[in-house]
C-alpha positions in Angstrom: 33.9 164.1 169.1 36.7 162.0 169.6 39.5 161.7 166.7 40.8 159.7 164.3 43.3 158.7 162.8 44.6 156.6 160.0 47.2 155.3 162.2 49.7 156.3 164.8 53.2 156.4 165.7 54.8 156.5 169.4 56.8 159.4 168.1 56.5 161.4 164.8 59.7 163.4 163.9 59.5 166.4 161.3 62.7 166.7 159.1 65.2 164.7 157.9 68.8 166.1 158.5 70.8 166.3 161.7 68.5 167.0 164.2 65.9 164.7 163.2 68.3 162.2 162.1 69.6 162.3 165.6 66.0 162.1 167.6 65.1 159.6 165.4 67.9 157.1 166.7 67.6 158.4 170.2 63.8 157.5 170.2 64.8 153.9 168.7 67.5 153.5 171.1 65.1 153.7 173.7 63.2 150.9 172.1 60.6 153.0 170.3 59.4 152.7 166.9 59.1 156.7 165.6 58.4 158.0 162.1 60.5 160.5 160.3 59.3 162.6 157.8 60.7 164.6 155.5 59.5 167.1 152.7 62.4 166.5 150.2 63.1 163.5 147.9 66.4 163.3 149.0 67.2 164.2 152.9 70.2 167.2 153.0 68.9 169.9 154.0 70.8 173.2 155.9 73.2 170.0 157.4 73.8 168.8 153.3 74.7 172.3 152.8 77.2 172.8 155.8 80.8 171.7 156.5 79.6 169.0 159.2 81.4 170.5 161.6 79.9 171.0 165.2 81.1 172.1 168.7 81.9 169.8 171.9 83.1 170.3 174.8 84.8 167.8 177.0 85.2 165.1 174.4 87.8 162.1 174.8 89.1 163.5 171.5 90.2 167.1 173.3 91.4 165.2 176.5 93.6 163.1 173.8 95.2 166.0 172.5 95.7 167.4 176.1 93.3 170.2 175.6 90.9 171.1 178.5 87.6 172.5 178.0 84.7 171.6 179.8 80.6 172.7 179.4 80.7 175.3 181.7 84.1 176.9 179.5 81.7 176.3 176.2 78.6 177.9 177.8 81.0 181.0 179.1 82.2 181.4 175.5 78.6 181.2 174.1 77.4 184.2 176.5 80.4 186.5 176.1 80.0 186.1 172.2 76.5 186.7 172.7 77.2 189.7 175.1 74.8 187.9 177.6 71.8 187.8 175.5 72.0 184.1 174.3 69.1 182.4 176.3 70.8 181.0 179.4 68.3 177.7 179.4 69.4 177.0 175.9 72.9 178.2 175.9 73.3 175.2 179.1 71.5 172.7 177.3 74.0 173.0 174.3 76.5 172.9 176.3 76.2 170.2 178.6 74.8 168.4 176.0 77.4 168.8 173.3 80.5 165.7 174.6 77.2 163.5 175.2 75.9 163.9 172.4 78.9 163.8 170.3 80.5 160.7 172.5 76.8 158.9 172.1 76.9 158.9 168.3 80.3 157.7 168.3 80.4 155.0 170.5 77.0 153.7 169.8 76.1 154.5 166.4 80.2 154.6 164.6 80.3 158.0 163.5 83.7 158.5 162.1 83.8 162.0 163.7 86.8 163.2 165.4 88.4 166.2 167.1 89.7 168.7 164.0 93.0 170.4 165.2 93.4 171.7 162.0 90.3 174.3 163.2 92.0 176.7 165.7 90.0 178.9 168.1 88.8 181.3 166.8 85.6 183.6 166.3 84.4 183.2 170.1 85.6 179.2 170.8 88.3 179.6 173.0 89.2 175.8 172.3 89.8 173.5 169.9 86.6 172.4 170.5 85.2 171.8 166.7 84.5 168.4 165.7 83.8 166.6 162.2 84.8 164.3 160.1 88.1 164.7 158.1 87.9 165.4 154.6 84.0 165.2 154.1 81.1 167.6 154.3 77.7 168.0 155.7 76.6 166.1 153.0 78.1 163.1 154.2 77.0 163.3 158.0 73.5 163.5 156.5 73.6 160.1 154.5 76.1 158.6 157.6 72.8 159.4 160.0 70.4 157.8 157.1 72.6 154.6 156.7 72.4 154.5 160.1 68.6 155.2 160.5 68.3 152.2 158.0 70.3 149.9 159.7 68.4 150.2 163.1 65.2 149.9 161.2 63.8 153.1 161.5 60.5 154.4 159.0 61.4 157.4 156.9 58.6 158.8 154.3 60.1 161.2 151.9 58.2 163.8 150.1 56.4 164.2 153.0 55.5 167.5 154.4 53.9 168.6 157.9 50.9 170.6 156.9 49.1 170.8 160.4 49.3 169.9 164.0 45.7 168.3 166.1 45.4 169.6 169.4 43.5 167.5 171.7 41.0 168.7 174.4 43.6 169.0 177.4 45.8 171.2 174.7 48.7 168.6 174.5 49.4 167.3 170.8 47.3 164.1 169.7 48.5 164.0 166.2 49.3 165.7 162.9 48.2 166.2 159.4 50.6 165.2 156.5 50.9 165.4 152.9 53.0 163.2 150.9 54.2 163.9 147.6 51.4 162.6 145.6 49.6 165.2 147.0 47.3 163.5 149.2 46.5 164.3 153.3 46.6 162.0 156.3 46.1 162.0 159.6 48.4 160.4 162.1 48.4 160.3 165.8 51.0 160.7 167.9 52.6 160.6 171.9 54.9 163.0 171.4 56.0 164.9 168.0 59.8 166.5 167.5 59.7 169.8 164.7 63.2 169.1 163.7 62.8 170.8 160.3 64.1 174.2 158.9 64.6 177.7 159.9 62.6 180.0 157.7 65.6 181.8 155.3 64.0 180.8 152.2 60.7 182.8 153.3 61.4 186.6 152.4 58.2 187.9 154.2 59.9 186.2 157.0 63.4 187.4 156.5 62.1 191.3 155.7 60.0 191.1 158.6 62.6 190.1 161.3 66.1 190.6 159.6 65.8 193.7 156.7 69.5 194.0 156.3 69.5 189.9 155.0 67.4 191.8 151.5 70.9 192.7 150.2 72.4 189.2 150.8 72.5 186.2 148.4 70.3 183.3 150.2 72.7 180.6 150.2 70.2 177.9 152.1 68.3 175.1 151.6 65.3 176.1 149.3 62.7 174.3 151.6 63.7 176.5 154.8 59.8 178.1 154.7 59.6 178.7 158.2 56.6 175.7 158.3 57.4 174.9 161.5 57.9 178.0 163.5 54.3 179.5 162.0 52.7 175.9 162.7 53.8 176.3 166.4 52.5 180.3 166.5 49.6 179.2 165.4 49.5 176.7 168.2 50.3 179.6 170.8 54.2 178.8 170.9 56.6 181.5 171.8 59.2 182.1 169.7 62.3 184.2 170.0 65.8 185.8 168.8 63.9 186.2 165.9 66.2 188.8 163.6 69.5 186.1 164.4 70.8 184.6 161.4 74.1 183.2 159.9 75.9 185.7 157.4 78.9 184.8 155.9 81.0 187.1 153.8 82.5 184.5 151.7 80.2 182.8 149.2 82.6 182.4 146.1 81.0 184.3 143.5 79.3 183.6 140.9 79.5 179.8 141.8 78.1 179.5 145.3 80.6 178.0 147.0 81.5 179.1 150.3 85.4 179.8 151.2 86.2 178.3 154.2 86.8 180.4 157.5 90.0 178.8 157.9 91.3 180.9 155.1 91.4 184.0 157.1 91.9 182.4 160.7 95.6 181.0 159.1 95.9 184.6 157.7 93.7 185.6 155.1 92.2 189.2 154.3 89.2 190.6 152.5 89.7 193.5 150.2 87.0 195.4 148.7 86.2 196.9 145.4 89.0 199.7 145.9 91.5 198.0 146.9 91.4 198.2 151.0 90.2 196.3 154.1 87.4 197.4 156.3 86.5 195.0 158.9 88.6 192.7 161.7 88.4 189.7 159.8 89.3 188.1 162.5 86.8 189.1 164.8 83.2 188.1 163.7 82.6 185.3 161.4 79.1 185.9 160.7 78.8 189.4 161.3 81.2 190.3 158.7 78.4 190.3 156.1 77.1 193.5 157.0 80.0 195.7 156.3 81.1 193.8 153.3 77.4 194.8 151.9 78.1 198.4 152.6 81.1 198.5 150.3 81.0 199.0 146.6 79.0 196.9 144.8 78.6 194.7 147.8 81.6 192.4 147.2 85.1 191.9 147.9 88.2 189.6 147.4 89.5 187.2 149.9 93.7 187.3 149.5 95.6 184.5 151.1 99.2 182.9 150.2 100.5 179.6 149.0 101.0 178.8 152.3 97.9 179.2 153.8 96.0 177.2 150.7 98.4 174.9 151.7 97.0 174.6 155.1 93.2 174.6 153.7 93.6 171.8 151.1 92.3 169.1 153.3 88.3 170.9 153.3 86.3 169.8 150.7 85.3 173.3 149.4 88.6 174.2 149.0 88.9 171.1 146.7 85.9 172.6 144.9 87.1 176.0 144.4 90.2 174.5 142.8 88.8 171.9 140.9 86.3 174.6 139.1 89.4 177.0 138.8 88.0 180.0 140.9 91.2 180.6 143.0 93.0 182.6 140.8 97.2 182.8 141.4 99.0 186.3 140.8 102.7 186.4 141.6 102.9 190.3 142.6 100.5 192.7 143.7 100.6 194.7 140.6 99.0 191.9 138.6 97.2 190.7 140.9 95.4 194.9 141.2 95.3 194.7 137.5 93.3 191.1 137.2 91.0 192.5 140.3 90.6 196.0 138.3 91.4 197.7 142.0 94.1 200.2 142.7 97.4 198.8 142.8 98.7 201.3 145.6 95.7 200.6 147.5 96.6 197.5 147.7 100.6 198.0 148.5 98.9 199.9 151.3 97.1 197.4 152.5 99.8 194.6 152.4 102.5 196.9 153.6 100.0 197.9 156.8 99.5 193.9 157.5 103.6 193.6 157.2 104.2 196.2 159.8 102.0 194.6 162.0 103.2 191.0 161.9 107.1 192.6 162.2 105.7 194.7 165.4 104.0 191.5 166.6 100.5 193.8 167.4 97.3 195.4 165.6 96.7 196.8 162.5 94.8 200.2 162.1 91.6 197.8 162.3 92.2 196.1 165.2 92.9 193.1 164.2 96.3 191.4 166.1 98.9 189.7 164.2 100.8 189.1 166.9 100.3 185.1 166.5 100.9 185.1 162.9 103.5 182.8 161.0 104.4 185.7 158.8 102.9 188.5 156.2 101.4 187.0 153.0 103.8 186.4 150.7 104.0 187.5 146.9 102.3 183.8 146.1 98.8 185.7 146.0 95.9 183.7 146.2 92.4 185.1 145.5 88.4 184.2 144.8 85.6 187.1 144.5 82.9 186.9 147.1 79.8 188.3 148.0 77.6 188.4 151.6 75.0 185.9 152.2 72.1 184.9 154.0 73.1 181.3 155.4 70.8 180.0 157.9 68.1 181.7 160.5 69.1 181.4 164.2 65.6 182.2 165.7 63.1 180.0 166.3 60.1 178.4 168.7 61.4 179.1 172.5 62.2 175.5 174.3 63.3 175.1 177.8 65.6 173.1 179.2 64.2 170.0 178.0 63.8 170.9 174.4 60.1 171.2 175.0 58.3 174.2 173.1 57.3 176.7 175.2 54.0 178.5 174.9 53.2 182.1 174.8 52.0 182.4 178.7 55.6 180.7 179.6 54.3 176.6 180.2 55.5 174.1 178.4 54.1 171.7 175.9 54.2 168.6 177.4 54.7 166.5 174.3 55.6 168.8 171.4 59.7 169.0 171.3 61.6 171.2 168.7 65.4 171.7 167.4 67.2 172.5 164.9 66.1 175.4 162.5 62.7 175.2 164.6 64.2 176.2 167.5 65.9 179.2 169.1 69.4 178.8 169.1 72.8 180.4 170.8 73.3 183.2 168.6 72.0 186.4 170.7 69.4 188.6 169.0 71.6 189.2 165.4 74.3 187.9 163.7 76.9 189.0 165.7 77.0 186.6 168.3 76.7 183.4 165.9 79.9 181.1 166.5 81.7 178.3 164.2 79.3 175.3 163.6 76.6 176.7 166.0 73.8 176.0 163.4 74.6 172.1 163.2 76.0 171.9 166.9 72.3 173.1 168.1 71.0 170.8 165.6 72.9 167.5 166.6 72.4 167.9 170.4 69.1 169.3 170.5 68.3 166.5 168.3 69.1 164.1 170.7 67.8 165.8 173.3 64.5 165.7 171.6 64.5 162.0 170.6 65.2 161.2 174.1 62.8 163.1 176.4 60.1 162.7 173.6 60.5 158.8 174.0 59.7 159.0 177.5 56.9 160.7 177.3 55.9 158.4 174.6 56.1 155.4 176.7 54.3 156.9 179.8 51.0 157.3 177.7 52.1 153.9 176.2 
């Protein structure tokens, strides 16, 4: 029996922030009408919660500044971090996607996005390669890509959720099921259908069953990241993979829930623990620092940085934050600053005596990390916030190949179901390890467009 639906789209999108913000306008510009949907009243998502910051590599902005980097430089930086185990398809398709994508959105759609200097390599880039918007957040990319939906006329439904997927007889997608927020199903068909929602953090029996170290972590995500779209897709016979990846970050302000941002410890910052004392390269692993900070006492440290290096921060947004609610807290020596922290006060001389002797001897500490580049030893302006490890964003996802496409189980393609985003494998290797500075929304953003893009041609071949 043939089906039916209550109507049909060219292209049906699944999730509202960056990635399906960006195949939505990729499918317009191609002169398609698609449909967005998206589960939450009011579009943010893991992009509302980020620092809308994302990786390119041979952008106009870099060769302006007289930096060179190129795709093949970006995809060589994604593997070593990675240690080779980053998909290769993928890891390409991010790459050589990332200036177009970026240069696209600019020219085309005015994004005031622009290269961020202020960002220095770091944590696997080996270029100034991150890219954002001065002085706003994730927050504001999101509700720059809905203005922008808007203005090119593009159909959004909020409180809208994907509750199925309608195979047809050939095994190619023919439509979807939907619920919108008065509770009530529909059917829709479809040419082609992009999962751009969500990775699956916010779904513990997820999380225990592919990454059991994340159970000591805070979930600092977006609350709707259920994993619909991933177990939708297994259901349909996708393959998925890099399952246990994730983004961990060791700096979630605590108690308020704000993150401090990594540029406090690339300009020079250090994390203490409960004692007193460092334990990790804080400059080596942005993400993967979570897992020894959990091991310390009480799971929690202190990040220390100067006057000069808040200095150097005050332009982020969270930064702003933290001061405004008053969490970075000022101690002019080390002895009150140990007796505010309730740590050991020689500890701590030993700790900021071994970082002196290693910026005066220009090398490494006893940790490995190498001071040689730094400005100078942090002064007696101390600067501090309490932090905990979280649980960020997932990193694994539904396997796509070098179109985007999701791949199935016995390696073939879907021919018309696309995925991104949260739904899709990303760059970060099999862990956390190998996750590098705005991955999450640099995956999201070009894979989006990606997406939008090949999904409108498909749509207008069975137009």
């Amino acid at each position: 029996m043939k089906q039916t639906f209550e109507f049909s789209v060219p292209v049906l999108i699944v999730g509202g922030g960056a990635c399906g913000a960006a195949a939505a306008l990729a499918a317009r510009d191609a002169g398609l009408e698609p449909l967005l949907i998206e589960q939450d009243d009011n579009p943010t998502g893991s992009t509302g919660m980020s620092q809308g910051l994302f990786c390119a590599a041979g952008t106009h902005f870099q060769r302006e500044a007289g930096i060179e980097d190129s795709p093949e430089i970006f995809f060589q930086d994604i593997q070593k971090k990675t240690k080779g185990m980053a998909d290769p398809v993928i890891s390409r398709l991010i790459s050589e996607g990332s200036a177009k994508t970026l240069e696209w959105l600019v020219q085309r759609h005015n994004f005031p996005w622009t290269l961020d200097l202020r960002f220095k390599p770091s944590y696997g880039n080996s270029r100034a390669r991150i890219h954002g918007w001065a002085g706003h957040s994730g927050k504001d990319m999101v509700q720059w890509f809905h203005r922008r939906l808007s203005d090119v006329e593009v159909d959004v439904l909020l409180n809208t959720k994907l509750v199925d997927i309608i195979i047809g007889d050939d095994g190619e997608i023919i439509g979807a099921v939907i619920k919108g927020g008065d509770g009530e199903s529909q059917t829709i068909g479809c040419d082609a259908l992009i999962l751009a929602s969500g990775g699956f953090g916010a779904n513990q029996s997820m999380t225990q069953k592919f990454m059991p170290e994340t159970k000591a972590f805070r979930f600092n995500g977006h609350e709707g990241s259920e994993g619909d779209a991933v177990l939708i897709g297994e259901r349909l016979g996708a393959a998925v993979g890099d399952m246990g990846s994730y983004q961990g970050y060791a700096m979630l302000a605590d108690p308020v829930g704000i993150s401090v941002p990594p540029n406090v410890l690339i300009e020079g910052g250090v994390i203490v623990n409960s004692l007193g004392r460092r334990f990790t390269d804080e400059s080596d692993d942005i993400a993967g620092m979570v897992l020894p900070l959990s091991e310390q006492p009480g799971g929690t440290g202190w990040v220390v940085f100067d006057a000069r290096i808040c200095g150097e921060c005050e332009h982020i947004p969270e930064m702003q934050e933290l001061k405004k609610l008053g969490v970075i807290q000022t101690a002019s020596s080390i002895e009150i600053m140990a007796d505010r922290m309730g740590v050991s006060e020689q500890s701590l001389r030993d700790t900021f005596l071994s970082i002196r002797n290693a910026v005066e001897n220009g090398g490494a500490d006893s940790l490995g990390r190498n001071w040689s580049n730094s400005v100078s030893a942090l002064s007696e302006s101390f600067h501090y916030i309490r932090v905990t490890g979280a649980l960020y964003h997932t990193q694994g996802g539904l396997q796509i190949d070098s179109e985007a496409r999701v791949v199935r189980r016995d390696g073939r393609s879907f021919s018309n179901l696309f995925a991104g985003g949260g739904a899709a494998r990303s760059v970060s290797g099999p862990s956390s390890w190998g996750y590098l500075p705005a991955m999450g929304l640099t995956t999201a953003v070009v894979l989006g467009g990606i997406a939008g893009k090949n999904a409108a041609k498909i749509a207008r071949k069975l137009a």
